[in-house]
SEGU-635919 format. One record per residue (C-alpha): residue in three letters; x, y, z. Coordinates in steps of 0.02 Angstrom, whole numbers, plus 32768, in hexadecimal, padded with zeros to 4 digits. Each point is the difference from the previous one (the first is absolute). Layout:
residues N
ALAXYZ
...
This chain:
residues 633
UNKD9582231DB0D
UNK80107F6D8078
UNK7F907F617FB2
UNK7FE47F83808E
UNK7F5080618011
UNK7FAF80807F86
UNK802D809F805B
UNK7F9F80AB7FBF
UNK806080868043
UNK7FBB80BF7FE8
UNK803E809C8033
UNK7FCB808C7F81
UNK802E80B48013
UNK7F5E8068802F
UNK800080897F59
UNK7F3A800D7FE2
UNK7FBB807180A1
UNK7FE080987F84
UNK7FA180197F5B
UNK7F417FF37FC4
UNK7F7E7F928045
UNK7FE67F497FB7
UNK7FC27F588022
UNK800D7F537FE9
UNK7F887F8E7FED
UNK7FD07F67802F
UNK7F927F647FD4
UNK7FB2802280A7
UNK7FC580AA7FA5
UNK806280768098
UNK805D80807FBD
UNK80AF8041806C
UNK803880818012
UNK80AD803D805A
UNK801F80BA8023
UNK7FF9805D7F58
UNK80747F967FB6
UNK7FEA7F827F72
UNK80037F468020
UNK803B7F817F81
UNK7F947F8A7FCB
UNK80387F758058
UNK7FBB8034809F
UNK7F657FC38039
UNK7F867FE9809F
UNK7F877F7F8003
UNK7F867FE8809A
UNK7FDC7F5E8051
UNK7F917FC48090
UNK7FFA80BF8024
UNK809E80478000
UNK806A80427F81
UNK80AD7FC67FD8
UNK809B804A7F7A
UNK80737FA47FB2
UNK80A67FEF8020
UNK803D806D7F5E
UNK7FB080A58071
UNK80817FDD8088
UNK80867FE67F87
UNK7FDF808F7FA3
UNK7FD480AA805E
UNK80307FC680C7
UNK80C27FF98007
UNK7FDD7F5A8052
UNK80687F677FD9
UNK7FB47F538002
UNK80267F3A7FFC
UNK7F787F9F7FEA
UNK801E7F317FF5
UNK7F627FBD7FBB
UNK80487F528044
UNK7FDD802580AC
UNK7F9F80A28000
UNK80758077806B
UNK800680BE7FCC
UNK80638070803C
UNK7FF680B87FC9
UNK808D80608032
UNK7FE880D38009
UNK809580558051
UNK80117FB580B2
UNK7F547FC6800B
UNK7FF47F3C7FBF
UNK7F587FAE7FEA
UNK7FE47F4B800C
UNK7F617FAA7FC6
UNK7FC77F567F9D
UNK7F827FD17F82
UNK7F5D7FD5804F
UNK8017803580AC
UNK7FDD809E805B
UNK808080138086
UNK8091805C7FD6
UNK80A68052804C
UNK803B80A77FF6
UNK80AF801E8031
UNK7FEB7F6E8069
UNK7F58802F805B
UNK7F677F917FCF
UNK7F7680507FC3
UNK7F547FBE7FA5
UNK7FAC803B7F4D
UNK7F507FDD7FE8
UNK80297FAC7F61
UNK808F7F897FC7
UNK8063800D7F6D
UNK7FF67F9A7F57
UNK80277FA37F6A
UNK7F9580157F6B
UNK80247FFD7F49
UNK80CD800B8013
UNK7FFC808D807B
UNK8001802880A9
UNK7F6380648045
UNK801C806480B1
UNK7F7380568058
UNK7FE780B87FE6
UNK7FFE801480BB
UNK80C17FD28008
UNK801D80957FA5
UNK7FB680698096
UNK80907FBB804F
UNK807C803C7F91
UNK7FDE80C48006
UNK7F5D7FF87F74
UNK7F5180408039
UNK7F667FED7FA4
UNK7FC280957FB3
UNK7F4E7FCD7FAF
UNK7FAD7F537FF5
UNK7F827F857FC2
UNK7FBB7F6F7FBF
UNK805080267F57
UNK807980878008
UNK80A180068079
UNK806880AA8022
UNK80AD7FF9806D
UNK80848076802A
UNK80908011806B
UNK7FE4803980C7
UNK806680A17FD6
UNK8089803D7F98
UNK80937F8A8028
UNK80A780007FEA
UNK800D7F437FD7
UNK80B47FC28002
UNK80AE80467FCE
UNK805A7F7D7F91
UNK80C27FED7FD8
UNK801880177F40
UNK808B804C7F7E
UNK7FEF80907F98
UNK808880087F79
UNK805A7F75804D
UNK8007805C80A4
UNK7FAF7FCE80AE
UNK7F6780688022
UNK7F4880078046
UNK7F657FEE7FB8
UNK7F70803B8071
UNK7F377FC37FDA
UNK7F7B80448036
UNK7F3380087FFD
UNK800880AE7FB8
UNK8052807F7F99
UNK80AD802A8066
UNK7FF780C5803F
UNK80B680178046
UNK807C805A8052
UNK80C37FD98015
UNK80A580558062
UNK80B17FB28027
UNK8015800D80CF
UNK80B380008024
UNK80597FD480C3
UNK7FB67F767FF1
UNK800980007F3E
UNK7F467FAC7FC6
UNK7F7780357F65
UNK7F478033804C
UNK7F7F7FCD7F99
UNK7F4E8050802D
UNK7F6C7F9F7FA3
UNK7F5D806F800D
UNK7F597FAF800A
UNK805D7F548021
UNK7FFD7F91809F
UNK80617F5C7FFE
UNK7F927F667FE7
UNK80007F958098
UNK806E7F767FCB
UNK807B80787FB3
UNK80CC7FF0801E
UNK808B80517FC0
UNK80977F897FEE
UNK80A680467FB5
UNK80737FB37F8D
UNK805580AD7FBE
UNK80B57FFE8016
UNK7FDE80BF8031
UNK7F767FF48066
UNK80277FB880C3
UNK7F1F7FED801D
UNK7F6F80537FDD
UNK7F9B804C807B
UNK7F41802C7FDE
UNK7F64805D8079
UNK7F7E806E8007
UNK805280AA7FF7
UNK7F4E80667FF9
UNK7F547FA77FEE
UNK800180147F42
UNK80CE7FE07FE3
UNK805E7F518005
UNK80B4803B8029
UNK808F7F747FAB
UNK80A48022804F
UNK80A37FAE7F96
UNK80897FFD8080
UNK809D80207F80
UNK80CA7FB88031
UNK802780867F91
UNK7FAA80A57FB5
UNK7FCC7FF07F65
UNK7FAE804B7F6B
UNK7F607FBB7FD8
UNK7F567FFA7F7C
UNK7F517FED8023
UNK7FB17FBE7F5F
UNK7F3C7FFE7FEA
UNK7FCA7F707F87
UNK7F8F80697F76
UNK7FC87F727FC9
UNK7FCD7FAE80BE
UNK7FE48093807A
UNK7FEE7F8D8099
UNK80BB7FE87FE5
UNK809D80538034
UNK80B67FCD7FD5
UNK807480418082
UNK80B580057FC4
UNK80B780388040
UNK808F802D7FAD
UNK80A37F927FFE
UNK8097804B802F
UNK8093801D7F9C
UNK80867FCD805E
UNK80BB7FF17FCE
UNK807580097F6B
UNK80A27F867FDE
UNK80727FE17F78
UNK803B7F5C7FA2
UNK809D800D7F92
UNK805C7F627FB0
UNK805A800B7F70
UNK7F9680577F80
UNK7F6B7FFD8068
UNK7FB380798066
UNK7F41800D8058
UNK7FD580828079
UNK7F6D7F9B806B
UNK7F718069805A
UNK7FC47FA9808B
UNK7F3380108024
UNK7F847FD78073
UNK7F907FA87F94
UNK7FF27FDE7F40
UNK801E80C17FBD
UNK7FAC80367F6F
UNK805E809A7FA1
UNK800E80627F76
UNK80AA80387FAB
UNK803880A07F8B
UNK80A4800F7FB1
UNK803C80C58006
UNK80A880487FA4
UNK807E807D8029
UNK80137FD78074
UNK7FD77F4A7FEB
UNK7F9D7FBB808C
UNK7F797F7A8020
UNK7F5D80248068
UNK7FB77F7D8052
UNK7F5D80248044
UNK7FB57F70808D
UNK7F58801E7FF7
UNK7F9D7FD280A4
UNK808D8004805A
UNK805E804380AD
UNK80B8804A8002
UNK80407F7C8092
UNK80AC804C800E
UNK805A80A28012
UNK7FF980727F4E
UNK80C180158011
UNK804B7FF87F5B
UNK806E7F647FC9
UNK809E80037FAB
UNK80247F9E7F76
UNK80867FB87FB6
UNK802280797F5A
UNK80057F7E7F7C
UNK7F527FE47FEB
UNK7FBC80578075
UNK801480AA8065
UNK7F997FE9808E
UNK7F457FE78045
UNK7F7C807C804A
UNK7F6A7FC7805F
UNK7F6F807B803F
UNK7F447FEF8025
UNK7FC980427F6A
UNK7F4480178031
UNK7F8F7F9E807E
UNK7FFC7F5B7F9A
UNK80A2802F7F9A
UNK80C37FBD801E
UNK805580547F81
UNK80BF7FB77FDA
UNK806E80587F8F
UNK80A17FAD7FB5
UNK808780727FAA
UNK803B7F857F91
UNK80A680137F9F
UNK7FFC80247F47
UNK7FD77F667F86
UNK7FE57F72806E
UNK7F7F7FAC7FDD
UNK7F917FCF808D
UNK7F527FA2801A
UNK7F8F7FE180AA
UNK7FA17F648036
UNK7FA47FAB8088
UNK80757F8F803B
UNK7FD27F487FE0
UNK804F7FC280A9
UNK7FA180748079
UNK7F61805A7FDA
UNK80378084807B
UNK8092803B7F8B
UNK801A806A7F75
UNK80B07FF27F8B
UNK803C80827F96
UNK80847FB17F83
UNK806E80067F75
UNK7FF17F937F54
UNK80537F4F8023
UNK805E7FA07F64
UNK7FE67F5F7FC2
UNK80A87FBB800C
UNK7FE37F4F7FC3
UNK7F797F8D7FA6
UNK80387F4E800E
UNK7FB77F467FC5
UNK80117F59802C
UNK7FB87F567FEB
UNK7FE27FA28091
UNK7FC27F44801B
UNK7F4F80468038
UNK7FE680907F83
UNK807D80987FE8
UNK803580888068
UNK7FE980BC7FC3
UNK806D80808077
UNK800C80B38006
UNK8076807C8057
UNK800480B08013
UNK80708072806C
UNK7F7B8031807C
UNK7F467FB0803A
UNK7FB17FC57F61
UNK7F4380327FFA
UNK7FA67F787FAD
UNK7F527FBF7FCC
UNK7FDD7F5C7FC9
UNK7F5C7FDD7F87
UNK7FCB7F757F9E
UNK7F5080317F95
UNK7F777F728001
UNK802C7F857F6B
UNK809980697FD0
UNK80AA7FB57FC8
UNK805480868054
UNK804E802B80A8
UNK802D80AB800F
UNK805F80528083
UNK7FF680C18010
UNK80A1805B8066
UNK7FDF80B28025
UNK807880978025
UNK80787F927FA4
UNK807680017F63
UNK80637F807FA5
UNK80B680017FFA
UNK804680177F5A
UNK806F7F7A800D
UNK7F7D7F79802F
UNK7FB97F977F8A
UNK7F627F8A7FF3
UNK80297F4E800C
UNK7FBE7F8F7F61
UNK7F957F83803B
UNK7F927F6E7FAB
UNK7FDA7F75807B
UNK7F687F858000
UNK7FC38077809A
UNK802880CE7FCE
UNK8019800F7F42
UNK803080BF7FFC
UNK803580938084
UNK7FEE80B27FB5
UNK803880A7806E
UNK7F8E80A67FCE
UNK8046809E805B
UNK7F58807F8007
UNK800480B9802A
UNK8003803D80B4
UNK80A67F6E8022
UNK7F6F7F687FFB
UNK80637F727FBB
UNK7F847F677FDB
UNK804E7F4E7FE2
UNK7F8C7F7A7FA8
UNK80287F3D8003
UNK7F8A7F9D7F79
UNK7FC47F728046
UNK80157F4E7FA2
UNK7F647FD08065
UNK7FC4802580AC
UNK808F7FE3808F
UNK7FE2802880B4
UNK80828084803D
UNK804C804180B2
UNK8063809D801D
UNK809180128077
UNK804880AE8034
UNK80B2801A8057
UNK8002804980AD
UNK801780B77FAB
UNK7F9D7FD17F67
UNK807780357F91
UNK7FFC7F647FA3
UNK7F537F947FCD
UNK7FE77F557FD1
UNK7F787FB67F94
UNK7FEF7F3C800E
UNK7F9B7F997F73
UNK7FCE7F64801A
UNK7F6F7F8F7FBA
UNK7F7480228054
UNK7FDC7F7C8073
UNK7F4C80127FED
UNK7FE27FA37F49
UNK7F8A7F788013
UNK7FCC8028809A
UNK7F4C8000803C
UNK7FCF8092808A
UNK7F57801A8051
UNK7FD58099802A
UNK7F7A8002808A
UNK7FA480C48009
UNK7FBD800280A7
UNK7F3E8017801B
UNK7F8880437F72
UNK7F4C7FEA7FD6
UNK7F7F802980A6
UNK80AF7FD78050
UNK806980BA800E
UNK80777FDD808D
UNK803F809F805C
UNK7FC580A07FC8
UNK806D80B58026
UNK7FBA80A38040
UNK800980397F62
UNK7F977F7B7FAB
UNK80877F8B7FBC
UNK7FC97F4F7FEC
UNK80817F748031
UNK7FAF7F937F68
UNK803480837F8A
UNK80A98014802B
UNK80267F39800E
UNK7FAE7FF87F49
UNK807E80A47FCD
UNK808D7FC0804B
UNK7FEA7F4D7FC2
UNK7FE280337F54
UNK80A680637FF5
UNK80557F5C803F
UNK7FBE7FA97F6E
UNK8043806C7F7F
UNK80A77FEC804E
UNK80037F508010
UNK7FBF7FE47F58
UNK808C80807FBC
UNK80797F7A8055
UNK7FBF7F677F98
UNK7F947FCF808E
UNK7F457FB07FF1
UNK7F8C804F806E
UNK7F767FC98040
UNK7F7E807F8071
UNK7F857FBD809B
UNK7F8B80887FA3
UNK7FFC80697F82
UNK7F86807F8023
UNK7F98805680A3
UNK7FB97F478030
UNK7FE37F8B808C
UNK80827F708012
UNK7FEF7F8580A5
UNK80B67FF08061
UNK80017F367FE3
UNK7FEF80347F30
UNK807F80787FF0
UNK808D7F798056
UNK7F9E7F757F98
UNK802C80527F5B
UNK80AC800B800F
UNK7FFB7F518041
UNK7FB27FB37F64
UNK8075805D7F83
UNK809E7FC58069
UNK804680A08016
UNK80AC80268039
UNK7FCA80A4805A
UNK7F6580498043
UNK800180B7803E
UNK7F5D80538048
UNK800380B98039
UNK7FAA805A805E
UNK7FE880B18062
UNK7FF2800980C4
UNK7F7A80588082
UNK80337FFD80BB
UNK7F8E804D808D
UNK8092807A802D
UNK802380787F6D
UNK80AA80318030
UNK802E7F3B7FDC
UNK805680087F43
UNK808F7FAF7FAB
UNK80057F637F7C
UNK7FFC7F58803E
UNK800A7F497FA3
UNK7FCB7F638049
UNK80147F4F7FCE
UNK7FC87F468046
UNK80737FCA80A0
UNK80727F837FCC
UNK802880237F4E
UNK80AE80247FD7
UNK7FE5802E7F48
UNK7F60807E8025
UNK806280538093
UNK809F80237F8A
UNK7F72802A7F7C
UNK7FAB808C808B
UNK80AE80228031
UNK803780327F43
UNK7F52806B7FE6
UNK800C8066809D
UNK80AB803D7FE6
UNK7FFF802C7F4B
UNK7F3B804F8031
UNK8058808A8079
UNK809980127F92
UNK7F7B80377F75
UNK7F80805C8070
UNK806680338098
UNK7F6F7FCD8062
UNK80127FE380C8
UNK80247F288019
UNK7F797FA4807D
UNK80747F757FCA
UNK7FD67F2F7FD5
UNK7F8D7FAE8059
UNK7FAA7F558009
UNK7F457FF97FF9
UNK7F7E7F6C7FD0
UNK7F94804E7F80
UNK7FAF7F8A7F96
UNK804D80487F51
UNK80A27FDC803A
UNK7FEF7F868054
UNK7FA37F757F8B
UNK806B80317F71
UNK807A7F7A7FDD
UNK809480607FAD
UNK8063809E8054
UNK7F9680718010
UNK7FF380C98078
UNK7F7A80838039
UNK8035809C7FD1
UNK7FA380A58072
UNK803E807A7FAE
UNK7FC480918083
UNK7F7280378069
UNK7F7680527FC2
UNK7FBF802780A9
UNK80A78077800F
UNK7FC280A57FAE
UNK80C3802E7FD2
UNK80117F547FAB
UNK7F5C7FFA7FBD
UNK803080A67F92
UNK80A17FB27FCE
UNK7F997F4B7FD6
UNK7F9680707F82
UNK8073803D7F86
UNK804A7FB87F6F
UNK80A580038022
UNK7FFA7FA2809D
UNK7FAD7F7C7FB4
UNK806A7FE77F75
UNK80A28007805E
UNK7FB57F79806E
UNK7FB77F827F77
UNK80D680167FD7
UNK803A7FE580A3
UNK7FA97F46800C
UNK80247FDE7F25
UNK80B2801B8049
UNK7FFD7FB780AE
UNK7FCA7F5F7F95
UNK808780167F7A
UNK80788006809D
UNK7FAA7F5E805C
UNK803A7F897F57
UNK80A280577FEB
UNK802D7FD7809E
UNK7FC97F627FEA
C-alpha cells in the first residue's frame, strides 16, 4: 500500500443478507439491525445533532462497495459498480457519478473511524424499515443482484455472482450465436450494477428484465462450452458460474531415450488417471473439461505406445485412452513450463553426478538423458540441502563424487521406490546457492558460494498496523496483516543466511513513517526493505510493483533484483519499477525499496494474497532478489 498518505481502502464481498435477526449496540444505546442477518460487532450507529450515522466497517462489510478514504484531506470516494460517490469529512455536498448533490448531514472523524450519515445509505439501494430514538432497522430496496466479479475456481477463470438473497435459478446453452442464459428469479440488478468480462471464453455479458420477477444474464460464448452452476451452501446469496476448458491437441517428443506425449488444454486441467491390463492402457479422465478437437483416433509409434483415443466421455468428462506397449514404464505431470499442458513420460536416467571446487564455493552438476525433474529444499536450521529428482533412476555406472571442503562436507545419493532418487549435500555452514538449467534441462547446476549476507544488518519495514490497517479485500483481508506475514517470513530467511535483522515492528502496532526510516538510520543499516499490499479505485488494476527514491543507483538495482526474482517465484503479472517520494524511502540513508506486492482491491488477487503459499513464495522471491543485488555486486 502506497505511504505518502495513510490510504484505507475497503471493498468487502457482501455474504451476510440471510440468517437470524441481531443487533449491535451502541454507546448511544440504538440497537441495528440489517435484514435478518447478523452483524458483527464492530458495527455501530451513533446519533448526533439529530441524525444518525454508521461507520465505515457497515459499508465495508455487507454493501459490495469499495472505498478510499485519506484522513489527510478528507476526500471519500465509495465506488459500487459504475456508480462512484464523492464526499469529504465535514461537509454536506457531495457528487454522484459526477452530479452534485447535498446530504443533510456531513460526514466524520471520531475515535479512529469514519462516521457517514444513515441517509447516504438511502442512496445506495437501503430503505428504512422501522425507526426511533433508540432502535434503527435497514434493508435493501429489493432483492438485488449486486455485482458479478472475475475470480478462479480450481485455478480456472470463472464467475462469482452476489446477491441480496438466496439465488433461485435457471440455466440453458443457446447455440447460433453460441452464449449461456442465466435466469435469476426474484432478482433485479441494483442500480449501479455492471457486468465486465475478463473470461477468455466469454466475449460480454448481457443482463435485463426478462419478466417482472426474472433478471435474465446472457454470457455471449467464442466457443460452446460445457459449464457448472455452483450454489455456495455455506453463502446462498452466492453463485459460482464456471466453464469447462477444452482439451485441445496431442503431440509427441522423442530424443534419444526420451519420449512425452503433451496434451494441450485450455486452462489448468485437473484429471484423474487408472492404469488397466491386457490390454495395457492408461485412462486419463479431464474432469471439468470440453473435447476441443475431433475424437479421431491417433496413431502411435509402437514402441511405447500404440495409439490415442479421445471422446466426450460425459457432459463435464474428456476421457483419453492410451494403449501403451507392454513394460514401459510411464508417468503424467502438469507441465512446469505451461500450466495449459499435460506430459505423459517415460523414467529419465541420471547419467552423471559431478564435483568441483571453485574460487567462490563449489559446483555440484547433474545429468540425465532426458528433462531432469527436480526440487530443491533446505529445512530451517538444517545442515542439509537436499535435492529430490522424480521419474528418475541412477545409472549403474555413476558414482558419487567424495567431497570434504570448508563449504559441503558430504554428498549422499538415496534411490526411493516409485524411481524418486534424492541427493543430499551436508552443509559445512550456511552458503547461499543458485541453480542453472541447460536449454533442454537435461543437465543442472548447483552453485555454492558464501553467503553474502554475514554481518549484514536488514530492516524490515511491515507496512501499517495498529488503528493503521491499510487496504482491506472484499473478502476481509487486512493489508497490515499480510505486510507483518510476509515480513516475518523474510526474517527467518535472512537470519538463516547469517544476517541480523532488525523489524520497524514487531507486532499489530502503530509506527509513524519518519520512525520506521529513523530506525534503520540510527543502527546504520546496509539495507532497509518495507512491504506492503496495494488498493486502487479500479479493481481490474493487479500485478506487483517496487518503487525506490529517484536518483539512487544502488536502491534501483536493489528494486530491480526484488521484482524479477518476486515473479520468477510467484509468476505474478509485473506493474514494473517505479520512482515515488514516500517518506520511508526516501529519508532512509542506505539502499533501500517499497515492495506492493499486489492489490487487494482486485478480488482475483486478493484470493491469491490470502493463502499461504503465495506468501511464502513471495517473502523468497525478495530473500533472493537481495541475495542476487550483493552477488552482483
Amino acid at each position: 500500500m502506497l505511504l505518502k498518505r495513510i490510504w484505507i481502502g475497503f471493498s468487502i464481498l457482501l455474504c451476510l443478507a440471510i440468517g437470524t435477526p441481531a443487533w449491535a449496540e451502541t454507546g448511544g444505546n440504538i440497537r441495528f439491525t440489517f435484514g435478518k442477518s447478523p452483524v458483527s460487532s464492530e458495527i455501530k450507529v451513533i446519533a448526533k445533532n439529530g441524525s444518525k450515522y454508521i461507520n465505515l466497517p457497515f459499508i465495508v462489510k455487507y454493501l459490495h462497495i469499495s472505498t478510499d478514504w485519506d484522513p489527510d484531506t478528507g476526500r471519500i470516494q465509495l465506488k459500487s459498480g459504475k456508480t462512484s460517490l464523492i464526499l469529504k469529512e465535514d461537509a454536506t455536498a457531495y457528487t454522484i457519478d459526477g452530479t452534485s448533490a447535498v446530504l443533510k448531514a456531513a460526514p466524520f472523524e471520531a475515535d479512529n473511524q469514519l462516521w457517514l450519515p444513515v441517509e447516504l445509505l438511502l442512496k445506495l439501494g437501503l430503505k428504512i424499515t422501522n425507526e426511533d430514538a433508540t432502535s434503527l432497522q435497514m434493508n435493501w430496496a429489493d432483492s438485488f443482484l449486486l455485482a458479478i466479479e472475475n475470480t478462479k475456481y480450481e485455478e480456472r477463470p470463472a464467475f462469482l455472482l452476489v446477491g441480496t438473497e438466496d439465488f433461485q435459478f435457471k440455466s440453458f446453452l443457446l447455440t447460433q450465436p453460441d452464449r449461456l442464459v442465466l435466469d435469476l428469479t426474484g432478482f433485479k440488478a441494483h442500480p449501479s450494477f455492471e457486468a465486465i468480462s475478463h473470461h477468455p471464453l466469454v466475449k460480454q455479458i448481457r443482463f435485463f428484465q426478462y419478466q417482472p420477477d426474472v433478471l435474465r444474464l446472457v454470457f455471449d460464448l467464442t466457443q460452446l462450452a460445457g459449464y457448472r452452476v455452483i450454489p455456495d451452501p455455506e453463502k446462498p446469496n452466492q453463485l459460482l458460474v464456471v466453464f469447462n476448458y477444452f482439451v485441445q491437441e496431442v503431440s509427441f517428443f522423442q530424443k534419444d531415450n526420451e519420449r512425452k506425449i503433451y496434451i494441450k488444454t485450455s486452462g489448468p486441467a485437473k484429471y484423474s488417471t487408472k492404469i488397466y491390463e491386457e490390454p495395457r492402457r492408461l485412462v486419463i479422465d479431464f474432469e471439468g473439461a470440453t473435447l476441443g478437437r475431433s475424437n479421431d483416433p491417433i496413431p502411435g509409434d509402437n514402441q511405447w505406445l500404440k495409439g490415442i483415443r479421445m471422446s466426450q466421455f460425459n457432459s463435464q468428462t474428456v476421457r483419453v485412452v492410451l494403449d501403451l506397449v507392454e513394460g514401459m514404464p510411464w508417468f503424467i505431470i502438469p507441465s512446469r513450463k505451461d500450466p495449459t499442458l499435460v506430459e505423459i513420460r517415460t523414467v529419465q536416467t541420471i547419467t552423471g553426478i559431478h564435483w568441483s571446487e571453485t574460487e567462490q564455493g563449489g559446483s555440484l552438476s547433474i545429468e540425465g538423458d532426458g528433462e531432469l525433474l527436480e526440487t530443491l529444499h533446505k529445512a530451517k536450521n538444517s545442515d542439509k540441502l537436499q535435492i529430490d529428482l522424480d521419474y528418475s533412476q541412477l545409472a549403474p555406472e555413476v558414482h558419487i563424487p567424495v567431497v570434504n571442503s570448508d563449504q559441503v562436507k558430504e554428498i549422499r545419493f538415496t534411490q526411493g521406490d516409485d524411481f524418486k532418487s534424492r541427493i543430499e549435500v551436508t552443509l559445512g555452514y550456511y552458503v547461499g546457492y543458485t541453480v542453472r538449467y541447460s536449454n533442454d534441462r537435461r543437465k543442472i547446476t548447483v552453485l555454492f558460494r558464501k553467503s553474502p549476507l554475514i554481518g549484514k544488518t536488514i530492516v524490515i519495514d511491515p507496512g501499517h498496523g495498529g488503528v493503521d490497517m491499510g487496504a482491506t479485500g472484499r473478502q476481509g483481508t487486512r493489508e497490515k496483516d499480510v505486510n507483518f506475514d510476509v515480513s516475518m517470513r523474510l526474517k527467518e530467511k535472512l537470519e538463516d543466511a547469517g544476517c541480523r535483522v532488525v523489524m520497524t515492528r514487531n507486532d499489530d502496532i502503530f509506527i509513524s513513517l519518519y520512525e520506521r526510516s529513523h530506525i534503520a538510520n540510527a543502527l546504520y543499516a546496509d539495507l532497509f526493505i518495507s512491504i506492503h499490499t496495494n488498493f486502487h479505485p479500479k479493481s481490474e488494476v493487479k500485478g506487483m510493483e517496487i518503487y525506490y527514491y529517484q536518483g539512487r543507483t544502488d536502491s534501483a538495482l536493489l528494486a530491480k533484483s526484488i521484482i524479477a526474482k518476486m515473479l520468477e517465484k510467484t509468476q505474478m503479472n509485473s506493474l514494473g519499477v517505479k520512482t515515488n517520494d514516500f517518506v520511508v524511502i526516501r529519508e532512509a540513508q542506505m539502499p533501500s525499496t517499497l515492495v506492493e506486492l499486489g492489490f487487494l482491491s482486485n478480488y482475483e488477487e486478493e484470493n491469491m494474497i490470502r493463502t499461504e503459499s503465495f506468501r511464502e513464495k513471495a517473502a523468497e522471491g525478495i530473500f533472493q532478489g537481495i541475495i542476487e543485488y550483493y552477488n552482483a555486486k
